[in-house]
PyMOL Python script that loads the backbone (N, CA, C, O; Angstrom):
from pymol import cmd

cmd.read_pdbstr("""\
ATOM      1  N   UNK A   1     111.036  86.378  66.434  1.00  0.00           N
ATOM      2  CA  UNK A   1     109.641  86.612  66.649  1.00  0.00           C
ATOM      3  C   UNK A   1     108.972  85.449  67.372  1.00  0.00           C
ATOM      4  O   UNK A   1     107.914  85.609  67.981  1.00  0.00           O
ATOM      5  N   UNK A   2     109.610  84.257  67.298  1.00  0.00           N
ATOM      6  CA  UNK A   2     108.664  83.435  67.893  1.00  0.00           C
ATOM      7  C   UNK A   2     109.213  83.613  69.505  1.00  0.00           C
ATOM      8  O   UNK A   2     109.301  82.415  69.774  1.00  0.00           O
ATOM      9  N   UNK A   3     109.475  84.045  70.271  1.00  0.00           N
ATOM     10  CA  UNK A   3     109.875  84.007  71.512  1.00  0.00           C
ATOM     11  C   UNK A   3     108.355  85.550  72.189  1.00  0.00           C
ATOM     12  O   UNK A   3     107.972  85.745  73.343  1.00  0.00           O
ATOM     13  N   UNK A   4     107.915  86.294  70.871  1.00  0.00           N
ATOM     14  CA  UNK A   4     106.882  87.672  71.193  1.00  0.00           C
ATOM     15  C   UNK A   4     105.099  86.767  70.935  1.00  0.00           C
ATOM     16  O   UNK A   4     104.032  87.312  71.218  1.00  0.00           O
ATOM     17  N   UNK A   5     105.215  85.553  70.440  1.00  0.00           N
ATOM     18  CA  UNK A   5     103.990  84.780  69.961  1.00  0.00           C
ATOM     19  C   UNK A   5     103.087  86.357  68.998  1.00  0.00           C
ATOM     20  O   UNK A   5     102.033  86.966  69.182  1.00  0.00           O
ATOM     21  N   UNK A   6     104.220  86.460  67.993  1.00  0.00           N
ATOM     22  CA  UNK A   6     103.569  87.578  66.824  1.00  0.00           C
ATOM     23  C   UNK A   6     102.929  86.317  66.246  1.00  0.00           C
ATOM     24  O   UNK A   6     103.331  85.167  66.066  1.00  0.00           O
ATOM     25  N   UNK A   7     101.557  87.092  65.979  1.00  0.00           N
ATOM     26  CA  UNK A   7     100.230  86.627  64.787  1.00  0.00           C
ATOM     27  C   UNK A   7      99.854  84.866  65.437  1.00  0.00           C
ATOM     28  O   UNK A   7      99.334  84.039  64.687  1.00  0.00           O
ATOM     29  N   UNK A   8     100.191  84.557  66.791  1.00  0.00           N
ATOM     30  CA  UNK A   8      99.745  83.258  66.729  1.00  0.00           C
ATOM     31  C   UNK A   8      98.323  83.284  67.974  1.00  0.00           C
ATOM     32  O   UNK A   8      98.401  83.063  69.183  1.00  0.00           O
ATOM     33  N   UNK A   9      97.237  83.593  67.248  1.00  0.00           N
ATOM     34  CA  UNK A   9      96.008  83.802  67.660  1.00  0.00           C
ATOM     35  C   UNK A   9      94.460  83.578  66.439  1.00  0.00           C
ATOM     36  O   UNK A   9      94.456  83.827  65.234  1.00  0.00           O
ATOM     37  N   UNK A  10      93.587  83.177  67.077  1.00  0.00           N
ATOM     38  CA  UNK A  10      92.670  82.803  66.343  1.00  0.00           C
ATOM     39  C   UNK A  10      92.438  83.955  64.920  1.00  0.00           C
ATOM     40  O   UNK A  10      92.131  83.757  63.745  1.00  0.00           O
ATOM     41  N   UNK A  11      92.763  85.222  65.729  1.00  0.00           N
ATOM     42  CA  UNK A  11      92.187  86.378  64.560  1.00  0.00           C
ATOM     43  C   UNK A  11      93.153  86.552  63.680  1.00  0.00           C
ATOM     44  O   UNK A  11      92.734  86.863  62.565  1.00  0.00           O
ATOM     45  N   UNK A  12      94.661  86.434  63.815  1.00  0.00           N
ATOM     46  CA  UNK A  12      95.736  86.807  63.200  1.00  0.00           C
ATOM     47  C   UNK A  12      95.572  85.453  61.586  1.00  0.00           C
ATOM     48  O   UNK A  12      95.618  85.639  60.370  1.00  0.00           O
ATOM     49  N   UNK A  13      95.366  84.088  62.504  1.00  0.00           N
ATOM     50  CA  UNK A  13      95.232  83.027  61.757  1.00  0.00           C
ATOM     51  C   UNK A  13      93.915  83.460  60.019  1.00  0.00           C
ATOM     52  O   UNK A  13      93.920  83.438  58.788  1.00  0.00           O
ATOM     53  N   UNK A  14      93.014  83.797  61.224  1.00  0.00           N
ATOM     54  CA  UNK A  14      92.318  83.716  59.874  1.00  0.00           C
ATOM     55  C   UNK A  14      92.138  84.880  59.486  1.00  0.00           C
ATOM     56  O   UNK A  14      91.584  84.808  58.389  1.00  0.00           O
ATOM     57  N   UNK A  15      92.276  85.768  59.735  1.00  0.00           N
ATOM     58  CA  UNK A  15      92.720  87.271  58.804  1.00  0.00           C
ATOM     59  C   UNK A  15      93.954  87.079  57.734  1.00  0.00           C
ATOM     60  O   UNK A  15      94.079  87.823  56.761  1.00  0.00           O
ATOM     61  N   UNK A  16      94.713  86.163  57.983  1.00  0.00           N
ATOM     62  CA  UNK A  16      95.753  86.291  57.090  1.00  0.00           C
ATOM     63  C   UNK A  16      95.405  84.821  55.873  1.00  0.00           C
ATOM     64  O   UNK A  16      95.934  84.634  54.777  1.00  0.00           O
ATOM     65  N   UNK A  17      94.549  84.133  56.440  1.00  0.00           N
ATOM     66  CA  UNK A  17      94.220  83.047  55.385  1.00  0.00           C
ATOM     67  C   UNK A  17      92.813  83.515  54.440  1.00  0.00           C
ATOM     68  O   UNK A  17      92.471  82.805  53.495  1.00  0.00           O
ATOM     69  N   UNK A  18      92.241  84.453  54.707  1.00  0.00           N
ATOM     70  CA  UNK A  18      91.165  85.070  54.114  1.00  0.00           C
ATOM     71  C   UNK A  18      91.928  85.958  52.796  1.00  0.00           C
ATOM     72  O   UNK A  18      91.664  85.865  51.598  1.00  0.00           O
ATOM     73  N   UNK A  19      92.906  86.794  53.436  1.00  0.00           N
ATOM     74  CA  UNK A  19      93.409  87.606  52.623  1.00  0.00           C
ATOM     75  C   UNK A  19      94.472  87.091  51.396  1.00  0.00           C
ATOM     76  O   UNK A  19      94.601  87.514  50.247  1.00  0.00           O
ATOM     77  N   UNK A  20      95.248  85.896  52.191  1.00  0.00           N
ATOM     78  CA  UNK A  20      95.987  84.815  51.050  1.00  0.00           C
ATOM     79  C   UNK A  20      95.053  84.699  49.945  1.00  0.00           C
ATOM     80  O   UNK A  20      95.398  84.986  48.799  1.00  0.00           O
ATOM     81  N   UNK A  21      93.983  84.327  50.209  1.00  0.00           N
ATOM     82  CA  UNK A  21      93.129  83.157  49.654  1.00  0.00           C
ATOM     83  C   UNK A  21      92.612  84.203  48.474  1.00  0.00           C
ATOM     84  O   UNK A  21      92.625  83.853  47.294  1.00  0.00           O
ATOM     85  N   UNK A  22      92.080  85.737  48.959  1.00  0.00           N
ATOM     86  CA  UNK A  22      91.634  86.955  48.071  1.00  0.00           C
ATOM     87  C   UNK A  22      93.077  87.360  47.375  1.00  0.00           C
ATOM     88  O   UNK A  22      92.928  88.068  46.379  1.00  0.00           O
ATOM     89  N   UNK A  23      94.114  87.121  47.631  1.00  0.00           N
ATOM     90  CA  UNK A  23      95.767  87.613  46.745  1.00  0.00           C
ATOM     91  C   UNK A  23      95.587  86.657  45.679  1.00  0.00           C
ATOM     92  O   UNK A  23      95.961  87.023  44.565  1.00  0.00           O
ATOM     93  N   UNK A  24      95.043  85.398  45.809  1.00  0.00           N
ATOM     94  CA  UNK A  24      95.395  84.285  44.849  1.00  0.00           C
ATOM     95  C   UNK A  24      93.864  84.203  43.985  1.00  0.00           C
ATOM     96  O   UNK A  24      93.862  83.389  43.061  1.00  0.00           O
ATOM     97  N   UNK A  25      93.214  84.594  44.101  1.00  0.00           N
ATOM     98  CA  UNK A  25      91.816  84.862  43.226  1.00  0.00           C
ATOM     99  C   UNK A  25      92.115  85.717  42.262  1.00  0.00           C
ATOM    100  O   UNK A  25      91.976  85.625  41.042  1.00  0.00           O
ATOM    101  N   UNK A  26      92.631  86.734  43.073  1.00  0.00           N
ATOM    102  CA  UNK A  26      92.888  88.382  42.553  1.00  0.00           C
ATOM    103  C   UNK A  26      94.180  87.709  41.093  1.00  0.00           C
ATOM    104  O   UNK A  26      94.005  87.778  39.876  1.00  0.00           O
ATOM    105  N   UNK A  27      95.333  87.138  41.820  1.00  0.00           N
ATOM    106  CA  UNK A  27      96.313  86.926  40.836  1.00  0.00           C
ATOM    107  C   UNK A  27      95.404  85.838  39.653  1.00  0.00           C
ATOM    108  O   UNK A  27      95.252  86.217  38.492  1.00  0.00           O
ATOM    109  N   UNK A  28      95.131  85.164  39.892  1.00  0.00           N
ATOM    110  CA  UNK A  28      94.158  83.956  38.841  1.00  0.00           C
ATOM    111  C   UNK A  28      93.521  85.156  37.698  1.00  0.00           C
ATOM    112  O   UNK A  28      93.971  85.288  36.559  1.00  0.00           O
ATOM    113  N   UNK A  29      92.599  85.825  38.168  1.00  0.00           N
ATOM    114  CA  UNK A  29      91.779  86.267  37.199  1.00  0.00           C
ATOM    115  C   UNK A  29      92.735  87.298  36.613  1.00  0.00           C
ATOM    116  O   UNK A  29      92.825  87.490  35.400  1.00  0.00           O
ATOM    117  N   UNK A  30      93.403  87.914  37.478  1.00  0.00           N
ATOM    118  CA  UNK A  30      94.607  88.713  36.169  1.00  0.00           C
ATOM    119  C   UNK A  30      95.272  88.341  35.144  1.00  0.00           C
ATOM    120  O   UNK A  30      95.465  88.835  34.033  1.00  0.00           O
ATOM    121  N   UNK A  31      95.663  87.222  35.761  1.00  0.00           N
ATOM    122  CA  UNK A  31      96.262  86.363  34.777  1.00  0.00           C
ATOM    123  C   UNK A  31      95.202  86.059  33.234  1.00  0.00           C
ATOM    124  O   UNK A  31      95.585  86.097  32.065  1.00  0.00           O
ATOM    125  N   UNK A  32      94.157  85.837  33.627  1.00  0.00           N
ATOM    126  CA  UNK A  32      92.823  85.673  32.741  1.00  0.00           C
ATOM    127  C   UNK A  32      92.582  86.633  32.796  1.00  0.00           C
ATOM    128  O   UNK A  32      91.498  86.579  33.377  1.00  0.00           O
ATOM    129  N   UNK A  33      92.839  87.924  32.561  1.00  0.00           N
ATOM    130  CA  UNK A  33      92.035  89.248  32.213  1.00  0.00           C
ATOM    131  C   UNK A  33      90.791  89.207  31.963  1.00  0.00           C
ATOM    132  O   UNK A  33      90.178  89.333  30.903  1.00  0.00           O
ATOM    133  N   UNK A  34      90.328  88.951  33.412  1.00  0.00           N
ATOM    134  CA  UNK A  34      89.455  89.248  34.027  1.00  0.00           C
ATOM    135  C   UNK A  34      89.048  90.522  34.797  1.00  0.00           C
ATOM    136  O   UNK A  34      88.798  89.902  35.830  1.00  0.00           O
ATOM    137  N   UNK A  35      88.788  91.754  35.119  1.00  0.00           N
ATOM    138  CA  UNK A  35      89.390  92.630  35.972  1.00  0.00           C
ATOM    139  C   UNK A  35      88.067  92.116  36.822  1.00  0.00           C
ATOM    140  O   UNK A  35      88.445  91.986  37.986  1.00  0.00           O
ATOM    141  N   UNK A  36      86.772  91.797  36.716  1.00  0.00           N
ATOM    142  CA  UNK A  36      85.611  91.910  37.765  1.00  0.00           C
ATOM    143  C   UNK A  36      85.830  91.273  38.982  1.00  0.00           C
ATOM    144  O   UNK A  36      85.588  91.561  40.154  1.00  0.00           O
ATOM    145  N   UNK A  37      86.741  89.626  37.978  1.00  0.00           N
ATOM    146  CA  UNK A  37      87.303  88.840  39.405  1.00  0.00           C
ATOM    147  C   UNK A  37      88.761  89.324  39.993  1.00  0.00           C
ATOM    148  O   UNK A  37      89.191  88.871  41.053  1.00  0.00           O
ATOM    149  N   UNK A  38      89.348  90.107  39.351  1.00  0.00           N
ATOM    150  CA  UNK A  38      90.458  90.526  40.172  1.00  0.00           C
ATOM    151  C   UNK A  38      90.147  91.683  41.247  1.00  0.00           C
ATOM    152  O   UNK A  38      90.914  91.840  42.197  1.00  0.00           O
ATOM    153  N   UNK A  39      89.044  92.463  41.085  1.00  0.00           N
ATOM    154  CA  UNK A  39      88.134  93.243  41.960  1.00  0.00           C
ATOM    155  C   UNK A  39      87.626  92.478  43.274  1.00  0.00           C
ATOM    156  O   UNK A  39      87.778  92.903  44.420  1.00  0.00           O
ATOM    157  N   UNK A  40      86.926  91.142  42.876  1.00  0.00           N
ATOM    158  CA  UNK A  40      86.367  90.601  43.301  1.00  0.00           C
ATOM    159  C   UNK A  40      87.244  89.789  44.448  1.00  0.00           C
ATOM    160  O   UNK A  40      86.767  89.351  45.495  1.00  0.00           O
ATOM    161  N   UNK A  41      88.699  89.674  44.010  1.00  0.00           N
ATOM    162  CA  UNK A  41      89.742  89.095  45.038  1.00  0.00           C
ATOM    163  C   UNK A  41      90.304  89.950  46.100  1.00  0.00           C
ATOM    164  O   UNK A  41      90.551  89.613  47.258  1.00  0.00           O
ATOM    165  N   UNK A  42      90.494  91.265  45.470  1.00  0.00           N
ATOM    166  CA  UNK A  42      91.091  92.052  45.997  1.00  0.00           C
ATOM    167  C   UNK A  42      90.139  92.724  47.530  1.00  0.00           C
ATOM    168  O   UNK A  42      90.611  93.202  48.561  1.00  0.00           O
ATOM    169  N   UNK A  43      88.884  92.542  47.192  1.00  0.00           N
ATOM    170  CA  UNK A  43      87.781  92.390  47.977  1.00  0.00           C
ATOM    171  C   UNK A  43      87.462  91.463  49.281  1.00  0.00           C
ATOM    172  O   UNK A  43      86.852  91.773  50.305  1.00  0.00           O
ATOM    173  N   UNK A  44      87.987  90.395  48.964  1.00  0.00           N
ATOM    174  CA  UNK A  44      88.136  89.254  49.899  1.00  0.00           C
ATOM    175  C   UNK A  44      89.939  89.173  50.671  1.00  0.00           C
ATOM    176  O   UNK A  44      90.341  88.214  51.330  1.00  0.00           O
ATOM    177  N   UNK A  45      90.665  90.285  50.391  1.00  0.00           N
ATOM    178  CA  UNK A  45      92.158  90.817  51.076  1.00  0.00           C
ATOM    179  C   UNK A  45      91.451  91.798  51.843  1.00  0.00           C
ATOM    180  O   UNK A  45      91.577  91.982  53.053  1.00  0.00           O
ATOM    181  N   UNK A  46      90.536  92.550  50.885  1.00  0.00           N
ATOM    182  CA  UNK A  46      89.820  94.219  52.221  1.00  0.00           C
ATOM    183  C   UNK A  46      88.773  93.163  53.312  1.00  0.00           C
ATOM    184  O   UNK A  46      88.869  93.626  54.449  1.00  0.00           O
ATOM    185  N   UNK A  47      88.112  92.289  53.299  1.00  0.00           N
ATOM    186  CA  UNK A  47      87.452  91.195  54.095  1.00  0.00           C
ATOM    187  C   UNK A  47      88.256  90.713  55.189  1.00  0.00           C
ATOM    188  O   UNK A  47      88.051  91.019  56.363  1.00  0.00           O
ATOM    189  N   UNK A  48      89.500  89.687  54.641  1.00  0.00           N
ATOM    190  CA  UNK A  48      90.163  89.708  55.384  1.00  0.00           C
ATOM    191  C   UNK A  48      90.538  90.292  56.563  1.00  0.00           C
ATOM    192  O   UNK A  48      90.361  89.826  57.689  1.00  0.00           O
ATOM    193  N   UNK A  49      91.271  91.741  56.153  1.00  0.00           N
ATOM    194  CA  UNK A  49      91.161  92.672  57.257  1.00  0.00           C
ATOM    195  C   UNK A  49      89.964  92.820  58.412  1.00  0.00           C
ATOM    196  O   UNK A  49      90.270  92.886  59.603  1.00  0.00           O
ATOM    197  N   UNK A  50      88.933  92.854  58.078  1.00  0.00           N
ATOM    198  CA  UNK A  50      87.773  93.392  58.527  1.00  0.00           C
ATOM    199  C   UNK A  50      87.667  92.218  59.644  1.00  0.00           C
ATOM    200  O   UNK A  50      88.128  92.399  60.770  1.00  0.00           O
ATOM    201  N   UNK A  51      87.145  91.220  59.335  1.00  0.00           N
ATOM    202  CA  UNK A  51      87.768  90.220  59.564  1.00  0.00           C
ATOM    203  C   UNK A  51      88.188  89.773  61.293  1.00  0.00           C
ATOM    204  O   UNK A  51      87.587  89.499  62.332  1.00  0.00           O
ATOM    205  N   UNK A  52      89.929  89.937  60.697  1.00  0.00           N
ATOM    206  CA  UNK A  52      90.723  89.817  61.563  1.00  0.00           C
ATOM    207  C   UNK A  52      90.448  90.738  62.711  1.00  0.00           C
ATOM    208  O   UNK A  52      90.397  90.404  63.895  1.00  0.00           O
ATOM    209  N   UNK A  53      90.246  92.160  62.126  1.00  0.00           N
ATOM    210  CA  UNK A  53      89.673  93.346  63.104  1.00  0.00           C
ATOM    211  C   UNK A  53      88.784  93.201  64.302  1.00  0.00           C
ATOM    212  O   UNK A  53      88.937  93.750  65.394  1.00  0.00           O
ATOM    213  N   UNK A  54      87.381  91.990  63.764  1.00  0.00           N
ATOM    214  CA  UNK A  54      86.726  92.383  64.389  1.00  0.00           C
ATOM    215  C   UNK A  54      87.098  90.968  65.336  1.00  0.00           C
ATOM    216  O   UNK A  54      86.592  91.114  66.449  1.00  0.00           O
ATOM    217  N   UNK A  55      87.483  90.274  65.274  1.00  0.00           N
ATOM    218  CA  UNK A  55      87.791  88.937  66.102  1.00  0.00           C
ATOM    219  C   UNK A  55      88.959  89.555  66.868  1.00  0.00           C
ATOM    220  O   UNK A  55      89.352  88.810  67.765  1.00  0.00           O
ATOM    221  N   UNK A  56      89.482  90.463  66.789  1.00  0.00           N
ATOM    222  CA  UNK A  56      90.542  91.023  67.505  1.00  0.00           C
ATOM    223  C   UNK A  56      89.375  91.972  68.875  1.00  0.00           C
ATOM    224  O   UNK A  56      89.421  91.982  70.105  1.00  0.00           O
ATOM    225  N   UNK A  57      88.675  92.483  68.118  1.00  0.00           N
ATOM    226  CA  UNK A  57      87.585  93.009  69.290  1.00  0.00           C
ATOM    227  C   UNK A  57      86.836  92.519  69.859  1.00  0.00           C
ATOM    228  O   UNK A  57      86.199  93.069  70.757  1.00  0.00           O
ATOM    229  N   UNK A  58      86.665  91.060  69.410  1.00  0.00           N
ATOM    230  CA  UNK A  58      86.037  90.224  69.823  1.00  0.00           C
ATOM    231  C   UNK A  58      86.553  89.666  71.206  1.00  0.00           C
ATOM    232  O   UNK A  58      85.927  88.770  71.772  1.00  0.00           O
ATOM    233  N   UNK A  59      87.887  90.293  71.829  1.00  0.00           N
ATOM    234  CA  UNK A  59      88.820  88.996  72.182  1.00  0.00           C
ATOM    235  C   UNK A  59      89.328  87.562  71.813  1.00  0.00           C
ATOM    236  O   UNK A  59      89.377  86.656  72.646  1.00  0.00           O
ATOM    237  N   UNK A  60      89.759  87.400  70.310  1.00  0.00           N
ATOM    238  CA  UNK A  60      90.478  86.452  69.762  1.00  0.00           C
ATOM    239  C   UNK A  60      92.060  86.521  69.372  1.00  0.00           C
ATOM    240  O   UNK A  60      92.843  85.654  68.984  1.00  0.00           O
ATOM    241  N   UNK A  61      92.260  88.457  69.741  1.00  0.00           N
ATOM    242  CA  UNK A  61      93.521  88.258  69.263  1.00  0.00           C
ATOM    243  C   UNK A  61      94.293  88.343  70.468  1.00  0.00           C
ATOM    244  O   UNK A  61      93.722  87.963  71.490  1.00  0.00           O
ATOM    245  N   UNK A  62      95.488  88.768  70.566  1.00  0.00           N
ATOM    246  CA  UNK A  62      96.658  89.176  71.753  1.00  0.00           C
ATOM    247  C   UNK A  62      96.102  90.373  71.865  1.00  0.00           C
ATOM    248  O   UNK A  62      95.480  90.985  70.996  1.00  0.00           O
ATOM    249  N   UNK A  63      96.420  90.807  73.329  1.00  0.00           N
ATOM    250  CA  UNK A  63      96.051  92.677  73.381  1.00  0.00           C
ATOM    251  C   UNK A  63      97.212  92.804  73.616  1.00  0.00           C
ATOM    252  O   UNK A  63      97.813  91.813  74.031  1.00  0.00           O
ATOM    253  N   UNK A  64      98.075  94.324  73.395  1.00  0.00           N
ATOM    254  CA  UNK A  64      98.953  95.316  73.389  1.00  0.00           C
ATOM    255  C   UNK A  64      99.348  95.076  74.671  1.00  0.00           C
ATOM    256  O   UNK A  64     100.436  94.556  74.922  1.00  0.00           O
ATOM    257  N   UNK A  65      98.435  95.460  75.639  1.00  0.00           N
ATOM    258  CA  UNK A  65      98.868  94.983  76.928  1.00  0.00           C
ATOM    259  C   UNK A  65      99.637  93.885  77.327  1.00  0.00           C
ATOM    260  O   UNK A  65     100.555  94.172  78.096  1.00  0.00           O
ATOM    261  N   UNK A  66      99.524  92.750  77.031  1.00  0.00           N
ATOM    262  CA  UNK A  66     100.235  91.585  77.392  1.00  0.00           C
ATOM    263  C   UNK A  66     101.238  91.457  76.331  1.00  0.00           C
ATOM    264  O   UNK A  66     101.734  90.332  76.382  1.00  0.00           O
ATOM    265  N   UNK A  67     101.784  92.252  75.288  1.00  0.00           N
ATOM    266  CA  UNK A  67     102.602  91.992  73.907  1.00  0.00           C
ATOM    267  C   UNK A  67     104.152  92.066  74.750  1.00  0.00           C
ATOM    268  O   UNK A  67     104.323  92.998  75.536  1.00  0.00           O
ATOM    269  N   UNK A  68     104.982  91.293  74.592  1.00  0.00           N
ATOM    270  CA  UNK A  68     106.392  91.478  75.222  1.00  0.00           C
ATOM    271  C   UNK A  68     107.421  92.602  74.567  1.00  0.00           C
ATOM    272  O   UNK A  68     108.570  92.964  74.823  1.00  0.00           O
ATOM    273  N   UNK A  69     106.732  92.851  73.899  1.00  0.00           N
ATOM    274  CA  UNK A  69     107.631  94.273  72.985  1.00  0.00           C
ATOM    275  C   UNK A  69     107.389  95.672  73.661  1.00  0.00           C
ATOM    276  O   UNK A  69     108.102  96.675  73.666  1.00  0.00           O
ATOM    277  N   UNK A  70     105.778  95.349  74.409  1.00  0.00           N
ATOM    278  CA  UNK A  70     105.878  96.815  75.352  1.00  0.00           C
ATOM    279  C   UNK A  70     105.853  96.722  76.638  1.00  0.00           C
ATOM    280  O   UNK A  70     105.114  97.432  77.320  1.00  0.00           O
ATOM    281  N   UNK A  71     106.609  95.886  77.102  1.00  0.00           N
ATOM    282  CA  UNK A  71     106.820  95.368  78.145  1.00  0.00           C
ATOM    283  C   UNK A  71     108.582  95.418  78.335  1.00  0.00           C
ATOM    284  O   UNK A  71     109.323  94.513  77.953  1.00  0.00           O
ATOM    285  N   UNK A  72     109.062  96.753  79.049  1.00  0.00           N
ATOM    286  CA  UNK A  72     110.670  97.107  78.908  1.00  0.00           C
ATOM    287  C   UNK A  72     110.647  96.818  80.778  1.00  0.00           C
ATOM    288  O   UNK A  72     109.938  97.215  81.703  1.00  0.00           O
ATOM    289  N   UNK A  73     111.891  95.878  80.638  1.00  0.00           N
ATOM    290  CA  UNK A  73     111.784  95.811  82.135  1.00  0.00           C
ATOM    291  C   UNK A  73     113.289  96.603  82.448  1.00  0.00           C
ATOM    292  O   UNK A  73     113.431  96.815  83.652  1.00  0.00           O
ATOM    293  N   UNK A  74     114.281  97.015  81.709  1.00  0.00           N
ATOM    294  CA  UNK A  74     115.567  97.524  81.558  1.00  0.00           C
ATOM    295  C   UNK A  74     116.639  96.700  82.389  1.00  0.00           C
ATOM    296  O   UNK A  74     117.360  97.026  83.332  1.00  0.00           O
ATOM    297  N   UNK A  75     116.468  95.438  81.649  1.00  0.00           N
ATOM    298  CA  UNK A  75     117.381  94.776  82.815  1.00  0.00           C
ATOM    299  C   UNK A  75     118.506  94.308  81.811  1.00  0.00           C
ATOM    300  O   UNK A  75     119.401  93.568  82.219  1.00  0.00           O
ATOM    301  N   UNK A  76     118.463  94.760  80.431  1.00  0.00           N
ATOM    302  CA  UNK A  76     119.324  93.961  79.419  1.00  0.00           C
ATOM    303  C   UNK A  76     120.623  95.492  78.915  1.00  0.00           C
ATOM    304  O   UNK A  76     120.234  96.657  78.830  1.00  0.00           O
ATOM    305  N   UNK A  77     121.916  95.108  78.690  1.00  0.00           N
ATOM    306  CA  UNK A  77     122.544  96.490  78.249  1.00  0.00           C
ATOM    307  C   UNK A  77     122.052  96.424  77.193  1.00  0.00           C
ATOM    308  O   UNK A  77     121.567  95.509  76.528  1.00  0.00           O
ATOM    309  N   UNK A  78     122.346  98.504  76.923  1.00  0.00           N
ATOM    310  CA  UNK A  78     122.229  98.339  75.451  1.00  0.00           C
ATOM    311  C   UNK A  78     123.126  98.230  74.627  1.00  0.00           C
ATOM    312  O   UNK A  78     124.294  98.553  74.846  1.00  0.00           O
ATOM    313  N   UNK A  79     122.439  97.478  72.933  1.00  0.00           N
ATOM    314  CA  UNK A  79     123.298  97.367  72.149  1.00  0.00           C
ATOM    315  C   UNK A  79     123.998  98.289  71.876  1.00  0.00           C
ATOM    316  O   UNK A  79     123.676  99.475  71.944  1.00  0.00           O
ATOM    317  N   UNK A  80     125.176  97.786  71.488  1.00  0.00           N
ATOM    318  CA  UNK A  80     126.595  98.770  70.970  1.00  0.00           C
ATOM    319  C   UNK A  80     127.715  98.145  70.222  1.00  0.00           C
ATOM    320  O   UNK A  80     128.207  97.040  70.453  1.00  0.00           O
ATOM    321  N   UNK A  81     128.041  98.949  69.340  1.00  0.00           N
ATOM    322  CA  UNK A  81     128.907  98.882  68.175  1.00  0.00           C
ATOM    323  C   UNK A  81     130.286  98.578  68.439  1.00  0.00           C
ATOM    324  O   UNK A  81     130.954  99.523  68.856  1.00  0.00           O
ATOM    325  N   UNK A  82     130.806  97.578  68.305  1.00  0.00           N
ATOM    326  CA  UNK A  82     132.261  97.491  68.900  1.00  0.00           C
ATOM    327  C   UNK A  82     133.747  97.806  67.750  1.00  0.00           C
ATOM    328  O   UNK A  82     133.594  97.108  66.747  1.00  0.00           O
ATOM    329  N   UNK A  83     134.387  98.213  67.713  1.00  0.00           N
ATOM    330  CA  UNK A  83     135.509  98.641  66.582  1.00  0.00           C
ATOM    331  C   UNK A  83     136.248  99.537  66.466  1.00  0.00           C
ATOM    332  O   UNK A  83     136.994  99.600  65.488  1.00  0.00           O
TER     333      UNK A  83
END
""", "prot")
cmd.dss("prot")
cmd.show_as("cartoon", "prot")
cmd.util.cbc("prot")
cmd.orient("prot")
């Protein structure tokens, strides 16, 4: 993956540190049976998303267009099973 630069963009960055950050709230207060704050974490993972979404529309993330995964130039054979 690091040769496709998957998730290395401003929106990917902090969409996924928003949502860490709401997994580990969420796990804390479970642990403390709490359910309001495990609501309350799980809330800041649905944020996250939102988030990342909109900084992606923003132009912060990679577009599809430039992604090297949809970009087939057919110059490589294909794989095959040898035996």
């Amino acid at each position: 993956m690091a040769g496709s630069s998957h998730g290395h963009t401003p929106a990917a960055w902090t969409g996924v540190i928003i949502a860490f950050i709401g997994f580990c709230v969420a796990g804390m207060f479970m642990v403390m049976a709490q359910p309001v704050g495990f609501w309350a974490g799980m809330g800041l993972v649905i944020l996250g998303a939102v988030v990342g979404g909109i900084m992606r529309t923003m132009g912060m993330g990679q577009p599809k267009s430039n992604h090297p995964v949809h970009q087939f130039t057919g110059d490589r054979e294909p794989a095959r099973a040898e035996g």
